[in-house]
DSSP file (Angstrom, degrees, kcal/mol; ACC not computed):
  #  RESIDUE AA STRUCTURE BP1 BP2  ACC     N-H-->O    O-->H-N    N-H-->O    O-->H-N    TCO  KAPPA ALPHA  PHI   PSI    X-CA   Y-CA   Z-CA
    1    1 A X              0   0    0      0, 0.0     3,-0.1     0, 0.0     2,-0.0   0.000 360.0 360.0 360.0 117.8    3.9   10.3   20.2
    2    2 A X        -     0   0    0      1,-0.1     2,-0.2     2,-0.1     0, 0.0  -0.440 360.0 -86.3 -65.4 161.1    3.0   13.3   17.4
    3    3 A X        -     0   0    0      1,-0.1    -1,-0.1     2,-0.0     0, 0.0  -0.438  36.3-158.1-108.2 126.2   -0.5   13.5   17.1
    4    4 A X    >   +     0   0    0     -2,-0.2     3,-2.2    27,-0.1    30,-0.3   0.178  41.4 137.9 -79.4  -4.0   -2.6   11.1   14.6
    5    5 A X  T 3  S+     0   0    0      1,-0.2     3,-0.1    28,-0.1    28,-0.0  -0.263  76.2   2.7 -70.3 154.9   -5.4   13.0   14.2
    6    6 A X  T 3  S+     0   0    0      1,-0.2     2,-0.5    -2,-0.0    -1,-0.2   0.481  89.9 129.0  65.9   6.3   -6.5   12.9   10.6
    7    7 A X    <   +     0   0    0     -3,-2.2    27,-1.8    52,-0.1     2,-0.4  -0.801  31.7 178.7-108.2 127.0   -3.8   10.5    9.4
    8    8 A X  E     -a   34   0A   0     -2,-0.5    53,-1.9    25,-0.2    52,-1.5  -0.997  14.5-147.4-134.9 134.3   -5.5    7.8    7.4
    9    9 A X  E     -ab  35  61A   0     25,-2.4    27,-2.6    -2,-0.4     2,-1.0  -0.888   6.3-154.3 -78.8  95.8   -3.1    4.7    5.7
   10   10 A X  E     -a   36   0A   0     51,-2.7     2,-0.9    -2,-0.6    53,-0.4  -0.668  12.9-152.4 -78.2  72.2   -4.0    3.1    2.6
   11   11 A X        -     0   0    0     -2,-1.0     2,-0.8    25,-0.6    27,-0.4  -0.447   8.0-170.6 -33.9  57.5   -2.0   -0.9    2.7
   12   12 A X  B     +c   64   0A   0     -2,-0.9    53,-2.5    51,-0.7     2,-0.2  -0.436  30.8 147.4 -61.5  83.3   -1.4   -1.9   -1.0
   13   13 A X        -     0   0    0     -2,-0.8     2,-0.2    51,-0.1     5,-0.1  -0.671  35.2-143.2-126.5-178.5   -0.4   -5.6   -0.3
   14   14 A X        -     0   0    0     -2,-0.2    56,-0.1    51,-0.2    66,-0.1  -0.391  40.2 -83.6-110.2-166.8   -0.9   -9.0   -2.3
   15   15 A X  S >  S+     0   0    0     -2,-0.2     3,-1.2     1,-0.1     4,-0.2   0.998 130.0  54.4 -30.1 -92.4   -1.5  -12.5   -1.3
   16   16 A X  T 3  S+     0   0    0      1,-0.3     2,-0.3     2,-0.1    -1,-0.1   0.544 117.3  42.5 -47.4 -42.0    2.1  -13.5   -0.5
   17   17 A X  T 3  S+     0   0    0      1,-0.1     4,-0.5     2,-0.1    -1,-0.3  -0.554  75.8 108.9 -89.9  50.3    2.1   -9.9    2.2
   18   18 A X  S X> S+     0   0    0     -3,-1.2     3,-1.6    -2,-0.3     4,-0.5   0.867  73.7  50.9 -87.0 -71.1   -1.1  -10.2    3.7
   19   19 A X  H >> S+     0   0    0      2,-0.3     4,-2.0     1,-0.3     3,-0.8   0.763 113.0  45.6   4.8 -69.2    0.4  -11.3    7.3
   20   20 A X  H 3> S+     0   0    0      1,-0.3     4,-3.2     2,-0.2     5,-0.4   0.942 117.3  44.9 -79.4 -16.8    2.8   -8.4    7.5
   21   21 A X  H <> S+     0   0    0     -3,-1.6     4,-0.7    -4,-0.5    -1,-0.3   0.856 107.3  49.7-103.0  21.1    0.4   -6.4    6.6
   22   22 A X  H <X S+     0   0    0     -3,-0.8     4,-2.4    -4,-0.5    -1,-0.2   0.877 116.8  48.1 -62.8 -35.5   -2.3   -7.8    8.8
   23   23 A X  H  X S+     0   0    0     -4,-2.0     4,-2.2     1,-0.3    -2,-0.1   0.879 114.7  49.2 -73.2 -53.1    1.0   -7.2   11.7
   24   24 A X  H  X S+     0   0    0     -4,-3.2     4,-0.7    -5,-0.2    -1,-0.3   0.705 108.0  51.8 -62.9 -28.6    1.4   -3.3   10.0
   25   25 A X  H  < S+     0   0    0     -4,-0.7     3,-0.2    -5,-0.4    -2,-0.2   0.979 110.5  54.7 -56.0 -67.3   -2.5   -2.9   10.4
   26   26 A X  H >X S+     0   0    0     -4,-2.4     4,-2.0     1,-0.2     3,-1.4   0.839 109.4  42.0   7.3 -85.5   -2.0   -4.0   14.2
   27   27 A X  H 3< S+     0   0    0     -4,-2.2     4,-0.4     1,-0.3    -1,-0.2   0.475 111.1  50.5-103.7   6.7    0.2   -1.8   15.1
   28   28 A X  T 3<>S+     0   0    0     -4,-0.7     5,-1.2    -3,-0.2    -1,-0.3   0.341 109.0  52.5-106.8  19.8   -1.1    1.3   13.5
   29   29 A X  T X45S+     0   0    0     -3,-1.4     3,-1.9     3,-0.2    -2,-0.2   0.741 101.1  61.7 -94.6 -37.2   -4.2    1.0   14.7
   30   30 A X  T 3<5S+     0   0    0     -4,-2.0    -2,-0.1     1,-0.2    -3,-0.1   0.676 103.1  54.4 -33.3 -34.8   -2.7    0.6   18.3
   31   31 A X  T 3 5S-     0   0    0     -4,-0.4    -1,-0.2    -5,-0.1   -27,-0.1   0.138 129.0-100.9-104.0  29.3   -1.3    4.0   17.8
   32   32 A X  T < 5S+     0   0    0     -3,-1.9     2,-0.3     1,-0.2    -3,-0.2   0.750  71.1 158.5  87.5  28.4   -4.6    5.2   17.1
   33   33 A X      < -     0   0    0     -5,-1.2     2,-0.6    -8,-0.1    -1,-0.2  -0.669  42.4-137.3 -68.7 122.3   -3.6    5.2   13.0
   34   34 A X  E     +a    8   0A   0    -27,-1.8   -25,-2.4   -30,-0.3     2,-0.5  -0.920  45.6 169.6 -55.6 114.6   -7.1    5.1   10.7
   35   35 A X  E     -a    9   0A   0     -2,-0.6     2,-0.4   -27,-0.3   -25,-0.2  -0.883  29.2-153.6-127.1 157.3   -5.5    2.2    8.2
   36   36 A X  E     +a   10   0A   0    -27,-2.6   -25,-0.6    -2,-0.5     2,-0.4  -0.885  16.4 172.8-149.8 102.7   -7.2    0.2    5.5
   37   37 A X     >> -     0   0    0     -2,-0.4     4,-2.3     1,-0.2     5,-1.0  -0.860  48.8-114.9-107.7 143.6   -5.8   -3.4    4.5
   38   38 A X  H  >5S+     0   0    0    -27,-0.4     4,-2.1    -2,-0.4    -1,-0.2   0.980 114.2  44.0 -41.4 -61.4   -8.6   -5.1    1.9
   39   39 A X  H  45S+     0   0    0      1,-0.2    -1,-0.2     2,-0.1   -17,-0.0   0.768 115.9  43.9 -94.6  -2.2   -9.1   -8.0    4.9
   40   40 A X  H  45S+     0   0    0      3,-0.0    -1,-0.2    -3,-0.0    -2,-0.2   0.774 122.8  32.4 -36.9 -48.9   -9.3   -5.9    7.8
   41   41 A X  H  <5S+     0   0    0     -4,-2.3     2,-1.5     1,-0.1    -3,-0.2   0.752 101.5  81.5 -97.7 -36.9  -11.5   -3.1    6.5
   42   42 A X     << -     0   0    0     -4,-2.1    -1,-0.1    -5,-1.0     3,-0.1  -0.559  64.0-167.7 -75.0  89.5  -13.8   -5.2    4.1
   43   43 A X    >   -     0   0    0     -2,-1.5     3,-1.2     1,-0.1     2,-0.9  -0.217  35.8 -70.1 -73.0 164.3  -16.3   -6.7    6.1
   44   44 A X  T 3  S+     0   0    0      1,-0.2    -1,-0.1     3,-0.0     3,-0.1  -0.340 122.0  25.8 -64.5 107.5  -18.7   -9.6    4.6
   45   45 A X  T 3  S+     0   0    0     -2,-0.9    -1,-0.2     1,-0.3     3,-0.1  -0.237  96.4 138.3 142.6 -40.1  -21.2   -8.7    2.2
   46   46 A X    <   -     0   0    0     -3,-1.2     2,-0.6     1,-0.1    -1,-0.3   0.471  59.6-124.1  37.0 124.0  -18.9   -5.7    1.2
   47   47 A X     >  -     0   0    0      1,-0.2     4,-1.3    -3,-0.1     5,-0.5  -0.964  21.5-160.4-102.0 141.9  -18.3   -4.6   -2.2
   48   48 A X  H  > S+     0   0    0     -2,-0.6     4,-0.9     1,-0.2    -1,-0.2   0.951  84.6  56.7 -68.6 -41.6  -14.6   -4.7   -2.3
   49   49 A X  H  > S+     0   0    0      2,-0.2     4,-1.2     1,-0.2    -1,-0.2   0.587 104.0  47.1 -33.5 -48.0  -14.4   -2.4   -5.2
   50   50 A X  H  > S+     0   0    0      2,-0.2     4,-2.6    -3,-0.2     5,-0.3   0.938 114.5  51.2 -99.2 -59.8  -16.2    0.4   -3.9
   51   51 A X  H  X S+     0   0    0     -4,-1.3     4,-1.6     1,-0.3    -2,-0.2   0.816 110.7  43.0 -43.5 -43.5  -14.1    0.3   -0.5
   52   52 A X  H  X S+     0   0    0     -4,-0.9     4,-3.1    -5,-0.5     5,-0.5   0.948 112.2  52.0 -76.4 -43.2  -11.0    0.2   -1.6
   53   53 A X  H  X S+     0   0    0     -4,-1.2     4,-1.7     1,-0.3    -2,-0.2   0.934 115.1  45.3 -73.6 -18.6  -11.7    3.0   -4.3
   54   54 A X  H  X S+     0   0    0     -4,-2.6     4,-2.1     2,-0.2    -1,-0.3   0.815 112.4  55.3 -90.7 -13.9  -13.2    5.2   -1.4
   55   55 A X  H  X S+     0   0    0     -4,-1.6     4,-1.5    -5,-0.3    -2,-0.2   0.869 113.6  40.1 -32.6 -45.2  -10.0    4.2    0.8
   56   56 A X  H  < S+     0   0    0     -4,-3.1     3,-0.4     1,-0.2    -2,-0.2   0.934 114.5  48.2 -90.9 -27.1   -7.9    5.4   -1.8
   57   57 A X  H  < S+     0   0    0     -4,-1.7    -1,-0.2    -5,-0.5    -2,-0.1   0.955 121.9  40.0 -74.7 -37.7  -10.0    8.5   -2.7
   58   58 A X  H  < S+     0   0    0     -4,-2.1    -1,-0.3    -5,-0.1    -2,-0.2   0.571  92.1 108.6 -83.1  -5.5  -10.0    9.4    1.5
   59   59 A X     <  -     0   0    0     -4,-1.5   -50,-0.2    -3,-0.4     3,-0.1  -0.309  53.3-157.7 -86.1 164.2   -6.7    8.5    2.6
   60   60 A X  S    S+     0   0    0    -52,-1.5    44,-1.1     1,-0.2     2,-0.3   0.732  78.0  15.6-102.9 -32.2   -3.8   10.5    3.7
   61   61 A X  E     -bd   9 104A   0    -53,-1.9   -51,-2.7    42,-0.2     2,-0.3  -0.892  63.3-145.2-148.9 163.3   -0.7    8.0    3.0
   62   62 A X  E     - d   0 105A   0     42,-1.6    44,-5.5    -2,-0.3     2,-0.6  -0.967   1.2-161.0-153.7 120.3   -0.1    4.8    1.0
   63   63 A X  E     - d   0 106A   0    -53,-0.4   -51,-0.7    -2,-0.3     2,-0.5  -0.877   9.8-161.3-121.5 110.0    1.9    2.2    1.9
   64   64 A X  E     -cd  12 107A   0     42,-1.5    44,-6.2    -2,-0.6     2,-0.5  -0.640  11.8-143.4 -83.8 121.9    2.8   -0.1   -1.1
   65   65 A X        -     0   0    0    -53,-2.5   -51,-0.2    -2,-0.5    44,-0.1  -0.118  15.0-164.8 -58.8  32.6    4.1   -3.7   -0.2
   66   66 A X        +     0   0    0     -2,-0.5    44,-1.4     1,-0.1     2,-0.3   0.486  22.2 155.2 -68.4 136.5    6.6   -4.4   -2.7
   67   67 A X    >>  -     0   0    0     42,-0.2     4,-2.0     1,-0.2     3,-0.9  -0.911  59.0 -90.2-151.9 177.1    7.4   -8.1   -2.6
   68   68 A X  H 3> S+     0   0    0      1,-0.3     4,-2.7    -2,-0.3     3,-0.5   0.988 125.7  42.0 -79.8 -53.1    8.9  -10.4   -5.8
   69   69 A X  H 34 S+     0   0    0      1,-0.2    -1,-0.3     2,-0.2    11,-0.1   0.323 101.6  67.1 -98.1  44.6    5.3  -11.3   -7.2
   70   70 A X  H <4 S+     0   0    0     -3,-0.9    -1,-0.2   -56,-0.1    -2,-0.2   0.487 110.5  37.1 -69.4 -34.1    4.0   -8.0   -6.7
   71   71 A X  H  < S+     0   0    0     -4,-2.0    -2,-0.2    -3,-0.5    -3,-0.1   0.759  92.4 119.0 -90.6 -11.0    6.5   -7.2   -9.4
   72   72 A X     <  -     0   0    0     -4,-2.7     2,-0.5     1,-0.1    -3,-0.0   0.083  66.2-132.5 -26.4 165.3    6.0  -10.6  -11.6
   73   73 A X        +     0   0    0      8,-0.0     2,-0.5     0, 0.0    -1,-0.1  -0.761  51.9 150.3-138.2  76.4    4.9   -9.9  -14.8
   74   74 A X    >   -     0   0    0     -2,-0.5     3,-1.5     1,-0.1     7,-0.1  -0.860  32.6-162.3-128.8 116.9    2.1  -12.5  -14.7
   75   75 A X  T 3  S+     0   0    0     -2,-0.5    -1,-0.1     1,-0.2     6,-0.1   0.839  92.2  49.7  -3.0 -70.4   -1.2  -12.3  -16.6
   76   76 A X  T 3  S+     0   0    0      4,-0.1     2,-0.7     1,-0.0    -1,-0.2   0.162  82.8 108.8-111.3  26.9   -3.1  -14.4  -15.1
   77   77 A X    <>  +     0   0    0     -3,-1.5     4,-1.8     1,-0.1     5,-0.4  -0.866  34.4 174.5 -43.9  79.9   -2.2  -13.0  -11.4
   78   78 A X  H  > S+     0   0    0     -2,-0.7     4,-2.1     2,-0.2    -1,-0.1   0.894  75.7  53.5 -95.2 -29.2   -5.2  -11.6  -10.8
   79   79 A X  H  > S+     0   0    0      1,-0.2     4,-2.4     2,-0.2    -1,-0.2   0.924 112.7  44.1 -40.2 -77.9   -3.8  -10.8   -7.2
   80   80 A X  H  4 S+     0   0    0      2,-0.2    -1,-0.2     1,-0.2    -2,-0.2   0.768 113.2  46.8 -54.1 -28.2   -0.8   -9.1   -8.5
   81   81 A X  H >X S+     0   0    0     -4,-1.8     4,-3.3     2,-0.3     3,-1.0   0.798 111.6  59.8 -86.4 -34.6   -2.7   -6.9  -11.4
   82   82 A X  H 3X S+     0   0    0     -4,-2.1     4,-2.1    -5,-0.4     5,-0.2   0.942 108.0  39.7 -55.7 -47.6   -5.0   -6.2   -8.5
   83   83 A X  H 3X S+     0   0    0     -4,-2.4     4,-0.7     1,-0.2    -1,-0.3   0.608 111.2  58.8 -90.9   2.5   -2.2   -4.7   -6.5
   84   84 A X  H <> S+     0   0    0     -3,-1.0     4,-3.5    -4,-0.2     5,-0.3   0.827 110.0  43.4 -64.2 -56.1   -0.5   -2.7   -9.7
   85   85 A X  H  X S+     0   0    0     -4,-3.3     4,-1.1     1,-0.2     5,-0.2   0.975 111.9  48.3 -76.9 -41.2   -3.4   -0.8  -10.4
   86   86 A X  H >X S+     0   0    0     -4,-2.1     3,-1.9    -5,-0.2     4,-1.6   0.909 120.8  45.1 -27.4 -66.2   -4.4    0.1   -6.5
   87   87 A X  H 3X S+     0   0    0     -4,-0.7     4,-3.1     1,-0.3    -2,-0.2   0.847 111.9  50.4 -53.4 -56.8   -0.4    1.1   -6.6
   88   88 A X  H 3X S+     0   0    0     -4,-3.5     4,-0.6     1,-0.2    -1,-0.3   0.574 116.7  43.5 -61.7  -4.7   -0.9    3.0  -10.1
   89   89 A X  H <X S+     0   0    0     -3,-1.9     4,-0.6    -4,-1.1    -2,-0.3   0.687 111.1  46.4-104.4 -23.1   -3.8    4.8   -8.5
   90   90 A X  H  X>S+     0   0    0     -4,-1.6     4,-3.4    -5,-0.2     5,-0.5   0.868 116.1  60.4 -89.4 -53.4   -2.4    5.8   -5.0
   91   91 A X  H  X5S+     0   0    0     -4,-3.1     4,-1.3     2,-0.2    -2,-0.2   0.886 105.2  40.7 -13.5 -71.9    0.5    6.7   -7.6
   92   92 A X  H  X5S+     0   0    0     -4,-0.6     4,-1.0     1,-0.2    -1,-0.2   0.809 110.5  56.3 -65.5 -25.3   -1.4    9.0   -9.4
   93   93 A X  H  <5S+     0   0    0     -4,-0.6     3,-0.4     1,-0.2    10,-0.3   0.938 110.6  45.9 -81.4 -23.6   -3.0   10.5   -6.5
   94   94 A X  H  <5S+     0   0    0     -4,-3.4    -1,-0.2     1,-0.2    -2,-0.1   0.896 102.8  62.0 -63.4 -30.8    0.3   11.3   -4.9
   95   95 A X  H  <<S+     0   0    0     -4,-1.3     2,-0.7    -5,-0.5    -1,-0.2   0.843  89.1 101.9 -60.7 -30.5    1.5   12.5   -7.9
   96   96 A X    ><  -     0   0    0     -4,-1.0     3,-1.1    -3,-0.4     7,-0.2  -0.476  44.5-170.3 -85.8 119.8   -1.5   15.5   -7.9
   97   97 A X  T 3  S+     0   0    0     -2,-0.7    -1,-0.2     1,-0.2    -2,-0.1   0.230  77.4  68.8 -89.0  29.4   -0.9   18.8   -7.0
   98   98 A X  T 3  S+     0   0    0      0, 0.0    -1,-0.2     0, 0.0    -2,-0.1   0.776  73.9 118.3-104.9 -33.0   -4.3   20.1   -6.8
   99   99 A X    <   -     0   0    0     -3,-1.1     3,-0.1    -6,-0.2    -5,-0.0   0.264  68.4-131.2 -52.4-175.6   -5.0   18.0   -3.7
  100  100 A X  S    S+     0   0    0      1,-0.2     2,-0.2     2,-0.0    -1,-0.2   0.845  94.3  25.8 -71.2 -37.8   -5.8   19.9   -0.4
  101  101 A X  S    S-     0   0    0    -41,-0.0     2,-0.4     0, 0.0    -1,-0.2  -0.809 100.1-110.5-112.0 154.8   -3.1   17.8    2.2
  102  102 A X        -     0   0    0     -2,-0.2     2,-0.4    -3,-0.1    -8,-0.1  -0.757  35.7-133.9 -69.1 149.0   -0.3   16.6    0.3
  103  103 A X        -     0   0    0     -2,-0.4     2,-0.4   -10,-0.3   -42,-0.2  -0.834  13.7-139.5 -88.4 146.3   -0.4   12.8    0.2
  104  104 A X  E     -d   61   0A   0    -44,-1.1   -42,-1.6    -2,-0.4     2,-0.4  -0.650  12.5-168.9 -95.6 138.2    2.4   10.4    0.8
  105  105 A X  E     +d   62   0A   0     -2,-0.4    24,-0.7   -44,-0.2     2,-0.4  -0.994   6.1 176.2-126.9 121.9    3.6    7.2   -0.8
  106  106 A X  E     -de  63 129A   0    -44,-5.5   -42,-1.5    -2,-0.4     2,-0.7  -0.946  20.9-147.4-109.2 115.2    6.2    4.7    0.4
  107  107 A X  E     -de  64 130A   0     22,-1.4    24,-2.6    -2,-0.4     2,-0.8  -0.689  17.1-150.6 -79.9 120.9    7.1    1.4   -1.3
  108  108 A X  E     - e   0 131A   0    -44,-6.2     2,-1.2    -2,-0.7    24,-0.1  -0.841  15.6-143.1 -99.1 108.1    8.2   -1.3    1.7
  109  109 A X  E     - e   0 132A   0     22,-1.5    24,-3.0    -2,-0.8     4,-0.2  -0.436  15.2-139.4 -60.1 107.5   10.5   -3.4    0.1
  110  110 A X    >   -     0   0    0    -44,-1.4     3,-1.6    -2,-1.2   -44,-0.1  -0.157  38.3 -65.9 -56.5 166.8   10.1   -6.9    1.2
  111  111 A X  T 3  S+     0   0    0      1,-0.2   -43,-0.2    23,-0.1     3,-0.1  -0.306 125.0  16.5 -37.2 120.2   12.6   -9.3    1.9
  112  112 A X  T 3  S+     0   0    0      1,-0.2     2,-0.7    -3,-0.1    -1,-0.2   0.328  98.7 100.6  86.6 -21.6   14.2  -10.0   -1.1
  113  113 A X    <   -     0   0    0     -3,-1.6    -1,-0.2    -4,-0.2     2,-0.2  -0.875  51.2-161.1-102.0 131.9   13.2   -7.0   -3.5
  114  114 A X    >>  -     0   0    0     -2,-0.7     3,-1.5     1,-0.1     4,-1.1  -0.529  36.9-110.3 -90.4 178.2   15.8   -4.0   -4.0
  115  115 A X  H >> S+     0   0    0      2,-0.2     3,-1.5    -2,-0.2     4,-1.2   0.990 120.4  61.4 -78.3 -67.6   15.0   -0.6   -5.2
  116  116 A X  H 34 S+     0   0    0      1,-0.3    -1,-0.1     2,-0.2    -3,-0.0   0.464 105.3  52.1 -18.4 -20.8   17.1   -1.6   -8.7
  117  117 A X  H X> S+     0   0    0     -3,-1.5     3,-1.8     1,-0.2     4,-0.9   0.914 108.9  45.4-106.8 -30.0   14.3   -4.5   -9.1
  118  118 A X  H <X S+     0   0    0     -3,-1.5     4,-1.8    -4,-1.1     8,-0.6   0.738 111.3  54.9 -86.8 -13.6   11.0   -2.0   -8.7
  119  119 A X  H 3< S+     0   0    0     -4,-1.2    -1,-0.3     1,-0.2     4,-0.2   0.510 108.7  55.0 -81.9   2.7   12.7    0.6  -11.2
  120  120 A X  H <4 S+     0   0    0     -3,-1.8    -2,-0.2    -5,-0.4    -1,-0.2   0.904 124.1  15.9 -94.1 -24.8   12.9   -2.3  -13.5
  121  121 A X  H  < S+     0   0    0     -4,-0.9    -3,-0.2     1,-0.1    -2,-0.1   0.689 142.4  25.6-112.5 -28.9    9.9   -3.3  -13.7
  122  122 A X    >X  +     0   0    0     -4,-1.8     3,-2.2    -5,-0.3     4,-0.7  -0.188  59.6 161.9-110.0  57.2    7.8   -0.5  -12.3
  123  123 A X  H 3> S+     0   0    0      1,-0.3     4,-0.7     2,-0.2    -1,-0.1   0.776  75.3  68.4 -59.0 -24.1   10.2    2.8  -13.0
  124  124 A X  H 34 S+     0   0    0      1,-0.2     3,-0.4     2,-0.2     4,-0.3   0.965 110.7  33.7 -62.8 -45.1    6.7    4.8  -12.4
  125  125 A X  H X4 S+     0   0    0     -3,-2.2     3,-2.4     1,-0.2    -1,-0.2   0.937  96.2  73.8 -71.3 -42.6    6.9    3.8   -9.3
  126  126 A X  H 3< S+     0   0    0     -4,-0.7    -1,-0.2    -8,-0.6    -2,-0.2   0.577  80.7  82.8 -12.5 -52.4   10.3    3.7   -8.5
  127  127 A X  T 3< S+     0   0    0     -4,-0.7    -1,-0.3    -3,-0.4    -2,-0.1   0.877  85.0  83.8 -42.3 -60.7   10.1    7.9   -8.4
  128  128 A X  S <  S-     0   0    0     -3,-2.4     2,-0.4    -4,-0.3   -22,-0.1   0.308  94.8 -89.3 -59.7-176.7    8.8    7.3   -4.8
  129  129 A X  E     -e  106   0A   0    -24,-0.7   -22,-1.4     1,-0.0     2,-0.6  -0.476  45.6-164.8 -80.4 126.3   10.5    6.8   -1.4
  130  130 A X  E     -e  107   0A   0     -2,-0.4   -22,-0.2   -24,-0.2     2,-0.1  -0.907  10.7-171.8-138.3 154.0   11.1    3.3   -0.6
  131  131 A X  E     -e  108   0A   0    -24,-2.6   -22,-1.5    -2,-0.6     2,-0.4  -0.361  27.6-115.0 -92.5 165.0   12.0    1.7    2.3
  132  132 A X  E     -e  109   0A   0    -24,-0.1   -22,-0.1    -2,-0.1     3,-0.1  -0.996  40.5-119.9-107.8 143.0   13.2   -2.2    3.4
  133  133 A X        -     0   0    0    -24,-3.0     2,-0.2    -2,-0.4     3,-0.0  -0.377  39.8 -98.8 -60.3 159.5   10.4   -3.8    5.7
  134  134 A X        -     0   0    0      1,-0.1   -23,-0.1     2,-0.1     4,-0.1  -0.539  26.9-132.3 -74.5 144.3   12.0   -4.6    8.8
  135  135 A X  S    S+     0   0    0     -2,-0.2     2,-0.2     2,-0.1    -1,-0.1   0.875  84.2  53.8 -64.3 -44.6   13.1   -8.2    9.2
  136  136 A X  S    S-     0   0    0      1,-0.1    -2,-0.1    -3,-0.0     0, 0.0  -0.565 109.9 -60.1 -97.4 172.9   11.7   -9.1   12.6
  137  137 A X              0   0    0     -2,-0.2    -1,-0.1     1,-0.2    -2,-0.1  -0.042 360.0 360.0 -62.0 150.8    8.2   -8.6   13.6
  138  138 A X              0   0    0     -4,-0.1    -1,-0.2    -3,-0.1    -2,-0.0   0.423 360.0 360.0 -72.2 360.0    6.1   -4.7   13.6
């Protein structure tokens, strides 16, 4: 197994992926991963806000969930808008060359999403590497 040390994983999921990525949390914490999904890592009493934005500020990789209403174009999603801007912020940070390590971005397509539908609706993102999640369980 290459060596883990320092390697921390940011989980950009919605509603509708919390499960796989509770499953993706698992099983990179099994391999000794630091990862940060919003209901793993936020304990009660929390500010959610302030945890995720020092996730995003301290992490090493970001792994965006791409599922069909992460890419909805609904308003009143508060869920989805939630997971656009995390995505536009892990986004940006990859995007900066000033950092010290580079950081890394994938988009996991879910079941059902193609690359064709996140450059239609998010083309900013689209630039990055994307994957399909694996069908059967992590």
């Amino acid at each position: 197994m290459s060596d883990m040390k320092g390697v921390y994983v940011f989980v950009c999921c919605t509603t509708e992926t919390q499960e796989f990525a509770n499953k993706l949390f698992d099983a990179l914490k099994r391999r000794n991963v630091r990862v940060f999904t919003s209901e793993k890592s936020v304990l009660w009493g929390d500010h959610i806000a302030d945890k995720t934005e020092t996730a995003i500020r301290e992490c090493t990789h970001g792994i965006v969930l791409v599922s069909k209403g992460f890419l909805e174009n609904d308003a009143n999603n508060s869920a989805v808008l939630s997971g656009r801007t995390v995505a536009s912020t892990l986004r940006e940070k990859a995007r900066d060359k000033n950092q010290q390590h580079p950081f890394r971005l994938l988009l996991l397509l879910m079941p059902g999403v193609v690359e064709s539908d996140v450059k239609h609706v998010c083309p900013l993102l689209a630039a990055f590497k994307t994957e399909p999640a694996p069908e059967k369980d992590t």
